[in-house]
N, C-alpha and C positions, 0 to 999 in steps of 0.2 A: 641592859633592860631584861635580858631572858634569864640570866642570874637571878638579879631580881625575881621576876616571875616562879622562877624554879624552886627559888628559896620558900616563897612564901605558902607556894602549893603543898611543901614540909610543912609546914607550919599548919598548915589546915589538917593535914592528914595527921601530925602528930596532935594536935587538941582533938580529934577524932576518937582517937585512939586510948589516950592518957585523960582526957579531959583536964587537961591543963597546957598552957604555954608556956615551953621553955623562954627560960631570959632572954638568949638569945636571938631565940625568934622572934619574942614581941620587942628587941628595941631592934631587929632588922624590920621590922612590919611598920615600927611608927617611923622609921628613915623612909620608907617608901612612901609612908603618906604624908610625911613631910616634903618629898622629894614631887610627889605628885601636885601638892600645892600651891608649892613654887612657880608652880607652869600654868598654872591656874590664873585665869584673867576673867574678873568680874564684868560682863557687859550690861548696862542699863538702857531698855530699850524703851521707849515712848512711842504709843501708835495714836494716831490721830484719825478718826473717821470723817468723811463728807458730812456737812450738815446739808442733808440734801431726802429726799425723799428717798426711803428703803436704800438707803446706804447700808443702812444696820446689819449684822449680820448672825445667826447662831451657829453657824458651821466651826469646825476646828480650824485655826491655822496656824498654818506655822510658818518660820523663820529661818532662812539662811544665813550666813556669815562670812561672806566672799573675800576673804585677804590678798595681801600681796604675796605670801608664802604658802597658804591653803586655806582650806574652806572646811566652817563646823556647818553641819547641815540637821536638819531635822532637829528643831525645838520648836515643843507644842508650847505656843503664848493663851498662860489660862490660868485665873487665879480661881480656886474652890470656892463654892460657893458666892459665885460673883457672876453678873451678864455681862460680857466684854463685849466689847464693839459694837456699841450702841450710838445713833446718829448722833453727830457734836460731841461725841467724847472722846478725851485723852486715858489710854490704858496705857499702866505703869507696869513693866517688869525687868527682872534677874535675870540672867543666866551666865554660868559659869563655865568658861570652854576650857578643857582642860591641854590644848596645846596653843603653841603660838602662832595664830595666821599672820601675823604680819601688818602693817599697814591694812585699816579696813578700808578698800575701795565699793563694793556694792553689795546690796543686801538682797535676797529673794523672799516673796510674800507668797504663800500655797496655800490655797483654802480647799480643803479635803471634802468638803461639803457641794452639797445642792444651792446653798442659800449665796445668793450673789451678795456681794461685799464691796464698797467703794474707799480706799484708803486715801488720806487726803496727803500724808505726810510721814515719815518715821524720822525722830532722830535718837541716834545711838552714841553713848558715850562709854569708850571703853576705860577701865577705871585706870587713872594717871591719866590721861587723854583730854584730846579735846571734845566737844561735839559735833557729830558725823549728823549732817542734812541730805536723807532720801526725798525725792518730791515723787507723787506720780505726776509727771509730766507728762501724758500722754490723757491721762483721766479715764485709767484701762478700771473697768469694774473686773472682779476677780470672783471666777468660778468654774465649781469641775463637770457644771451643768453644759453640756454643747447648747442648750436650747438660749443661752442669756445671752449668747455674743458678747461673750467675757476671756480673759486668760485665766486657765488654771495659776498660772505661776506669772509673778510679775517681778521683773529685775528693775529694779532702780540703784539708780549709780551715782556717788558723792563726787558733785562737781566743781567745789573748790571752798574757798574758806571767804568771799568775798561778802558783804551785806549791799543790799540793794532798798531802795527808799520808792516804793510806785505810788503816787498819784492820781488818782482818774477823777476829773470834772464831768458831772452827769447834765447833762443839756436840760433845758428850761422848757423845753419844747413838748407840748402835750404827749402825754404817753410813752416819754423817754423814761424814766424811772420804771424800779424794776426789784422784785424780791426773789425772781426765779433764774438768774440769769450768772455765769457760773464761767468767767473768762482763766484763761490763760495764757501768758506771755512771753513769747521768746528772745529775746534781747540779745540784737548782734552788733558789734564793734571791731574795731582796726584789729585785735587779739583772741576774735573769735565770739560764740553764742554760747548763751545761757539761756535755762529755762524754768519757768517757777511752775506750780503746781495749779490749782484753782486759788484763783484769790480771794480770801473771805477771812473776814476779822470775826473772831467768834463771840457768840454774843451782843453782837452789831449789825443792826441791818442797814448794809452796804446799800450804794446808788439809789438812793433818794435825787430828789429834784433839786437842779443846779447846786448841790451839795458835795463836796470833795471826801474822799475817801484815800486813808493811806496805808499801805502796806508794806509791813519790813519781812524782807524773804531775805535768812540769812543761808550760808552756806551757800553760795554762789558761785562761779567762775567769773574772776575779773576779764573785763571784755575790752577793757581800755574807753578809749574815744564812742560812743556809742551811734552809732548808722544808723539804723531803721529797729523795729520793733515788729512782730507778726503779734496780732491779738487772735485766740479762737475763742468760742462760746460752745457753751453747751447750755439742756437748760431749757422750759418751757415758757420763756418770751421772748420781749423784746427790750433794748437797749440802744440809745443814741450817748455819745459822749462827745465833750466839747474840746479836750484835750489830756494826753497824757502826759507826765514828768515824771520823770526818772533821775535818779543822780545815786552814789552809792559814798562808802567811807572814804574811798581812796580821791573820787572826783565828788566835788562837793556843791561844783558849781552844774545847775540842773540842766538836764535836754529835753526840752518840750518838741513833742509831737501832736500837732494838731489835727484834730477831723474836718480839714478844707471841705474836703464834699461831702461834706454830712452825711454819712454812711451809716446804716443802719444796723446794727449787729440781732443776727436768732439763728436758731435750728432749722426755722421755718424760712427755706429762699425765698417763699412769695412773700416775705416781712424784711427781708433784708440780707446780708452775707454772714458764713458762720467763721470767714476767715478774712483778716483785713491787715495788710503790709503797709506801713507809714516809714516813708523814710526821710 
């Protein structure tokens, strides 16, 4: 590589000089960016924002790329003349790492800005590959404001390649229905816990009255036999549900978990809990 390097620093000093490029030097120049190429791994990145109030964001961010071998770090995600990350939108991009990290295990999200930002999801596919599912599973808003109660930087980490099928029956019961209400679920079995992001089908408005909703959260950790499930809420009301089902590709026959004691899901504790364990 520093042969390389040395040669090519000739190369520049001699068209410097001569104003032209010996032969030589331009087919050692194009081996090297032939050579550089090669190592060159196309990654396609899709950001998904919250459809949620002031999700949106105009601050810069950027993207990490956490391997199993190393990590590309600092890409600004921004197409010219475009507003990117805007509430309910999918932003589409490139980037080109020019070594090999390896197996992509987890990605890092940076917003360089003021402007708080809520990411619902990324998924990444590096070209020959499969597709990589980040969730925020924590529903961490992102910003370099200390005043938002936000993370500058959020890691999220691909937790396996499973798909999962949820279910949720909204109760008939006055006042259970709901447009503001923003769950998340943790899924634990004999082989361990998964976690989905918020759940919302976009373009659909989710938990209507005694009306079922269903979501496929792919890229998962298979969990085997399925135990209990943790529900959290975020989210400016309230929600009662009648039952959840779950089942995914590998287990097909489903596990319902019922709301026996009709448990009331908000932010707000005098409305009900923002966290509820069914096992």
């Amino acid at each position: 590589k520093q042969w390389y390097q040395r040669r090519v620093r000739e190369a520049v000093v001699s068209t410097q000089s001569t104003g032209t490029l010996p032969h030589t030097m331009r087919t050692l120049l194009f081996a090297v960016i032939l050579a550089t190429a090669a190592h060159a791994t196309l990654y396609t990145i899709e950001v998904y924002t919250a459809n949620r109030a002031n999700a949106e964001t105009d601050s810069d961010i950027f993207i990490s790329l956490l391997g199993k071998k190393a990590d590309s770090t600092g890409h600004k995600l921004d197409r010219a003349w475009y507003n990117d990350f805007n509430r309910n939108a999918i932003d589409k991009y490139s980037i080109n790492v020019d070594k090999n990290i390896g197996a992509l295990k987890c990605i890092q999200l940076t917003n360089a800005g003021f402007d708080a930002w809520l990411p619902l999801k990324v998924i990444v596919t590096p070209e020959g590959d499969r597709e990589y599912y980040f969730y925020n599973v924590d529903g961490d808003l992102v910003s370099s404001d200390p005043k938002d109660n936000a993370v500058t930087t959020l890691k999220m980490c691909s937790q396996g390649t499973e798909t999962y099928y949820i279910t949720t029956r909204t109760s008939t019961e006055y006042g259970s229905w709901t447009d503001n209400i923003w769950p998340r679920i943790k899924i634990t079995g004999n082989a361990g816990s998964t976690e989905t992001g918020y759940l919302n089908n976009r373009h659909n408005n989710d938990f209507k009255k005694g009306e079922d909703d269903t979501f496929t959260v792919p890229g998962m950790k298979f969990v085997g036999k399925i135990k209990c499930i943790e529900v959290d809420v975020d989210g400016a009301d309230k929600w009662k549900f009648d039952y959840i089902e779950i089942h995914c590709d590998r287990y097909r026959s489903p596990f319902y978990f019922q709301n026996e004691d009709n448990t009331w899901l908000s932010t707000d504790l005098k409305e009900g809990e923002n966290h509820l364990k069914l096992c």
